[in-house]
C-alpha positions as CSV (number, residue, x, y, z in Angstrom):
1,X,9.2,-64.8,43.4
2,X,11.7,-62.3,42.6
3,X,15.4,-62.5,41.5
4,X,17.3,-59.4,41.3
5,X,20.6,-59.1,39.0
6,X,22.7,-55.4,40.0
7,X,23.9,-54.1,36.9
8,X,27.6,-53.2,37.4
9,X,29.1,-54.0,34.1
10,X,29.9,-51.8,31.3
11,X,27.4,-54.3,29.1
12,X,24.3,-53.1,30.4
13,X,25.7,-49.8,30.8
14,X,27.0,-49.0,27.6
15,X,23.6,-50.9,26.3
16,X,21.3,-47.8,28.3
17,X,23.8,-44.9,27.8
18,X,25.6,-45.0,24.4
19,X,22.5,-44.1,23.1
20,X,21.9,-40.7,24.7
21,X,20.8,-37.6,23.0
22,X,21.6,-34.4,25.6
23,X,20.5,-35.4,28.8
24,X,17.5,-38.3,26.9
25,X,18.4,-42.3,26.7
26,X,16.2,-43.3,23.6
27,X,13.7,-45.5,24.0
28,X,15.1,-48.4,22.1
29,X,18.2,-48.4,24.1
30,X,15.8,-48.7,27.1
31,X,14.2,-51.5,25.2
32,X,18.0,-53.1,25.1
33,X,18.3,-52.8,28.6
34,X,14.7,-55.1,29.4
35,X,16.4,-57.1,27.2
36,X,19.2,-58.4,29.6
37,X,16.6,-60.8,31.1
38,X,18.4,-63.2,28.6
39,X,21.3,-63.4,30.9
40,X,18.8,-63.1,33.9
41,X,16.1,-65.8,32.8
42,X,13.2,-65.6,35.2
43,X,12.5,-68.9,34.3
44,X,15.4,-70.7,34.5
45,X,15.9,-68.7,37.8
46,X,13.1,-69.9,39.5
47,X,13.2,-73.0,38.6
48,X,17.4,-73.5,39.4
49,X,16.0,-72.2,43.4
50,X,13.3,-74.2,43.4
51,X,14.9,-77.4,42.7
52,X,17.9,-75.9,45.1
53,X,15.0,-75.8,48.3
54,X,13.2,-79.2,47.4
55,X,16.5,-80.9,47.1
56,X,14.8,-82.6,44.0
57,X,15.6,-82.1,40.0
58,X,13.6,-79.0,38.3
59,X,12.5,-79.2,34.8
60,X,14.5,-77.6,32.4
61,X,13.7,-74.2,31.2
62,X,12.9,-73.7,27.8
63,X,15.3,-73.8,24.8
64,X,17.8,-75.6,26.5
65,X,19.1,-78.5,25.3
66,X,16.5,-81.1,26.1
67,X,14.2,-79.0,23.4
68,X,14.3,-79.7,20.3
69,X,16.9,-77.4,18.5
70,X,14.5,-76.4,16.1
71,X,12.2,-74.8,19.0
72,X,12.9,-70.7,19.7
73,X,11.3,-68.5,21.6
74,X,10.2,-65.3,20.2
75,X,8.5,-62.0,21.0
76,X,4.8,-61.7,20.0
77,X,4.3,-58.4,22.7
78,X,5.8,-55.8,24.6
79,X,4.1,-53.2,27.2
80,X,6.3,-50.6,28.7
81,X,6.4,-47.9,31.1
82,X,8.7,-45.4,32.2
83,X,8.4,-43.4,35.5
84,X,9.4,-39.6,35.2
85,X,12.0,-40.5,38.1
86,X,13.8,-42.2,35.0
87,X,14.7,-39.2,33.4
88,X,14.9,-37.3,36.3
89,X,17.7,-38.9,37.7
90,X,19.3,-40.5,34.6
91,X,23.0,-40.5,34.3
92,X,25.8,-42.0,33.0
93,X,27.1,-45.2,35.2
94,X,23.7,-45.1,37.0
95,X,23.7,-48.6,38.8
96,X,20.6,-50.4,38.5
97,X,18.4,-53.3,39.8
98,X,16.5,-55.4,37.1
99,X,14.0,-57.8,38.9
100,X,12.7,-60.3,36.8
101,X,9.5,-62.9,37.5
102,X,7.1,-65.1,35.6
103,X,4.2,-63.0,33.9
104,X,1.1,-65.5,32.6
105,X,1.6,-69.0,31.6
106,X,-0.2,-70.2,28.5
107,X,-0.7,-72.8,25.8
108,X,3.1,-71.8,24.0
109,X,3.6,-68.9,25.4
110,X,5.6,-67.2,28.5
111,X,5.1,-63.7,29.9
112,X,8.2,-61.8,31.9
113,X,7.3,-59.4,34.0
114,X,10.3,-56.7,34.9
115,X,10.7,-54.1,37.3
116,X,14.3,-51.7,36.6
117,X,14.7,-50.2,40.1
118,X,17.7,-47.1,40.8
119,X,20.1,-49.1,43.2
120,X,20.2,-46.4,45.3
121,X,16.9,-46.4,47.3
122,X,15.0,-49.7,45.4
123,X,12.6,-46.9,43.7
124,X,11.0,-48.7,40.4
125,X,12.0,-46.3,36.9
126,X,10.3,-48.3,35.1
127,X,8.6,-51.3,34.2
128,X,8.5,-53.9,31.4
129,X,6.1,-57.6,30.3
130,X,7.6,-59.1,27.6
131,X,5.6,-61.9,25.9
132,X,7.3,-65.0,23.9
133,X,5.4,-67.2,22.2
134,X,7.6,-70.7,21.6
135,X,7.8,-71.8,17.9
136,X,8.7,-74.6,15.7
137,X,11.3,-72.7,13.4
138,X,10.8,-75.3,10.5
139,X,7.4,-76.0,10.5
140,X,6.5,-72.3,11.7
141,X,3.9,-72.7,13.9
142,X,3.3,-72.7,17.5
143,X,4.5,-75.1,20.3
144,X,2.8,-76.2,23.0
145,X,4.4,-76.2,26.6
146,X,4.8,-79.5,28.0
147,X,2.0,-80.2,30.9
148,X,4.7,-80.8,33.4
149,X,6.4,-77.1,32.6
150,X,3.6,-75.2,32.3
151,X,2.4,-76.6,35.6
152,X,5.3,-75.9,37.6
153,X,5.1,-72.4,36.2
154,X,1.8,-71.5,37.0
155,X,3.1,-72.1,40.2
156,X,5.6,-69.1,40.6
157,X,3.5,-66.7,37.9
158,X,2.4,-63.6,39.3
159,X,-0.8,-62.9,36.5
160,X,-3.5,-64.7,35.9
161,X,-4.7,-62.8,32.5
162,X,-2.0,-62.8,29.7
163,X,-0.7,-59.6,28.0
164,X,-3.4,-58.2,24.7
165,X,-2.4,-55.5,22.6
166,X,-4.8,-55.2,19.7
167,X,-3.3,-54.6,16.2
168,X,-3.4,-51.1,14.5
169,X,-4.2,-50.0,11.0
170,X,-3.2,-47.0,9.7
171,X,-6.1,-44.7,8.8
172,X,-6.3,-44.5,4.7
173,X,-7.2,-40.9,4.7
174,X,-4.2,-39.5,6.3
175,X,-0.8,-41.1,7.5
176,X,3.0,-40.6,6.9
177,X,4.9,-43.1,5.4
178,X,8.5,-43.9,5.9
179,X,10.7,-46.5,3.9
180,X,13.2,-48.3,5.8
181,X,15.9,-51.0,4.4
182,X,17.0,-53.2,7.5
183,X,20.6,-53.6,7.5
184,X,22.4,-56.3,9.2
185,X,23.2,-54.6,12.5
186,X,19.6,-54.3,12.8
187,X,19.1,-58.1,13.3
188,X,19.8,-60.7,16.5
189,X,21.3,-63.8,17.2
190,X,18.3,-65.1,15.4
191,X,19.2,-63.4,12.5
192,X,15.7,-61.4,12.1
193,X,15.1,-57.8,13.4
194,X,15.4,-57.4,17.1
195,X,12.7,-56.1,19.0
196,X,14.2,-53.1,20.1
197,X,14.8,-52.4,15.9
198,X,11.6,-52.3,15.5
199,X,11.1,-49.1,18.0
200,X,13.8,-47.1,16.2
201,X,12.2,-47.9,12.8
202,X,8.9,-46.2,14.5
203,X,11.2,-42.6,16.2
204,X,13.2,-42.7,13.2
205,X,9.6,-42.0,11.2
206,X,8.6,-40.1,13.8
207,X,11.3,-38.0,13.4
208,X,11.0,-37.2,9.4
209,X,7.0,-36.6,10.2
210,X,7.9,-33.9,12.8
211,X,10.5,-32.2,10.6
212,X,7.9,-32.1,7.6
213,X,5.4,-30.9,10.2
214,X,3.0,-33.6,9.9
215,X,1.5,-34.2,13.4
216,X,-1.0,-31.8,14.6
217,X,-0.5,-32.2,18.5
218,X,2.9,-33.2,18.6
219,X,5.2,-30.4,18.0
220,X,8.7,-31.1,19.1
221,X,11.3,-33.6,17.7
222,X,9.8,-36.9,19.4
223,X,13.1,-37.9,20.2
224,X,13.8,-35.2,22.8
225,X,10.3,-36.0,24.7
226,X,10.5,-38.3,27.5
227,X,8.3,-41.9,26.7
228,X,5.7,-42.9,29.6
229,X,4.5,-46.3,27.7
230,X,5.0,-48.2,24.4
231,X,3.2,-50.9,23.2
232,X,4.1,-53.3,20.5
233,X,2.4,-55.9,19.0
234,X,4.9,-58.5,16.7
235,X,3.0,-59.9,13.9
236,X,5.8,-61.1,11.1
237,X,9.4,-61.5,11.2
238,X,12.0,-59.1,9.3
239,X,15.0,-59.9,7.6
240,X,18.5,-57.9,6.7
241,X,18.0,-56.7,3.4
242,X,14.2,-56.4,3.4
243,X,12.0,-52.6,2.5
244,X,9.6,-52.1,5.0
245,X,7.1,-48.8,5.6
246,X,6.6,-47.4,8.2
247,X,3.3,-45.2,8.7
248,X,2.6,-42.9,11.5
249,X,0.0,-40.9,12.8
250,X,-1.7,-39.1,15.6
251,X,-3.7,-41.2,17.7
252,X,-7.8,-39.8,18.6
253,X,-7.8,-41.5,21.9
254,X,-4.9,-39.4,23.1
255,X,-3.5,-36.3,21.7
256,X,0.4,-37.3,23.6
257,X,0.1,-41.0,21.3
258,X,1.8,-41.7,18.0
259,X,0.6,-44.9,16.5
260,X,2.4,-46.8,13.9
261,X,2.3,-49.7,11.6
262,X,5.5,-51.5,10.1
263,X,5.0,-53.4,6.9
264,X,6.5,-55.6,4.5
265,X,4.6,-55.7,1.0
266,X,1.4,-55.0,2.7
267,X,1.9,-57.4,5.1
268,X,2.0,-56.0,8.4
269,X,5.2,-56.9,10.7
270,X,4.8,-54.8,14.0
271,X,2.8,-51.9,15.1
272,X,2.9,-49.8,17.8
273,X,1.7,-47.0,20.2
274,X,3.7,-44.8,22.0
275,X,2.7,-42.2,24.2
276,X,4.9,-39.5,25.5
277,X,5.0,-36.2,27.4
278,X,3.9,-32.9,26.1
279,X,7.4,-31.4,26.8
280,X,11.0,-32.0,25.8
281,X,13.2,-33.1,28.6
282,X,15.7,-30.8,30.0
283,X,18.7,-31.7,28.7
């Protein structure tokens, strides 16, 4: 089941193209953009229509107010890919489709699965699963969805097999590192880093390694190459305030892959792999 929001606003706009370099949206600003499934809840979606063609009382959706307030949602994954048509036709006040649908149903967690489509012709751009894992704030562990919800779910999810992205470790004979302090406009309504932070931690590295000529197969600045898939694994929260390292290096699976790892006194918050083109984009 599929619900489709038309992004005619300035928000979402501004959110994709105020973050252009000449002719490239950055990846975290793409990132943003998935993001606007918080006004577009799949979830709440489905359930609001089905309850709308039974003519009977859906469950609520998660963290709403028959929760407990101490019960959030947060990201544990993210897997995304971009279509060269993205940057192909690119531009600013491109109207968009964002189509949004329930990914795999577990034990506390929740998958969306997104598809950003150009208006014009229903083309998919690109393509995003987001996985939240539901936690009890205070006691910081995990919360299980009630039988009920996770029933009427499984109904309407389109995977069977939930979203596994394996951790990374950067290699100790050879990576570059990359200190960070997260400032405040680096954090969410949750008050910890957003997601999308995260990724620009990783370019911003990315970014000093090129310039110091680090990487072997990866020649030009990283933020003028177009992205064809990130993945992220979420491991430990982040605060305003905090020193984290970044480390970066060339993946051996894939010579067009940068891996990193994000730390926080050796403890590891996010990693991620990102895998680009061999050539900057026109701009």
């Amino acid at each position: 089941m599929c619900f489709e929001a038309p992004f005619r606003g300035t928000k979402v706009q501004r959110q994709l193209f105020l973050s252009f370099l000449p002719g490239l949206p950055t990846i975290w600003a793409i990132s943003r953009l998935f993001e606007t499934t918080r006004i577009t809840n799949p979830t709440l979606e489905v359930m609001k229509e089905i309850a709308r063609r039974t003519g009977s009382d859906a469950p609520e959706a998660p963290r709403t107010g028959s929760d407990p307030p101490n019960v959030v949602g947060v990201m544990r994954a993210l897997n995304m890919h971009i279509s060269p048509l993205f940057y192909e036709r690119a531009r600013f006040r491109w109207p968009l489709v964002l189509c949004n649908r329930v990914g795999h149903v577990g034990y506390s967690s929740l998958s969306n699965v997104q598809d950003l489509k150009d208006e014009a012709d229903g083309q998919i751009v690109a393509t995003s699963e987001r996985l939240v894992v539901f936690m009890d704030k205070v006691q910081g562990k995990t919360v299980e969805l009630p039988e009920e919800r996770k029933d009427f779910l499984r109904t309407v999810s389109s995977k069977e097999t939930p979203l596994r992205i394996d951790p990374l470790e950067p290699p100790k004979a050879k990576a570059f590192n990359f200190d960070v302090n997260v400032k405040a406009s680096d954090t969410d309504h949750l008050y910890h880093v957003n997601q999308a932070s995260w990724l620009r931690f990783c370019l911003d590295c990315a970014a000093a390694a090129t310039q110091q000529g680090f990487y072997g197969n990866v020649q030009a600045d990283p933020l003028a190459l177009p992205v064809r898939q990130v993945e992220v694994l979420y491991s430990a929260e982040g605060f305003a305030g905090d020193n984290l390292t970044v480390s970066s290096w060339e993946s051996e699976e894939d010579d067009a892959t940068l891996c990193f790892s994000v730390k926080k006194q050796d403890k590891q918050c996010t990693s991620c792999a990102i895998k680009f083109d061999a050539e900057p984009q026109a701009g």
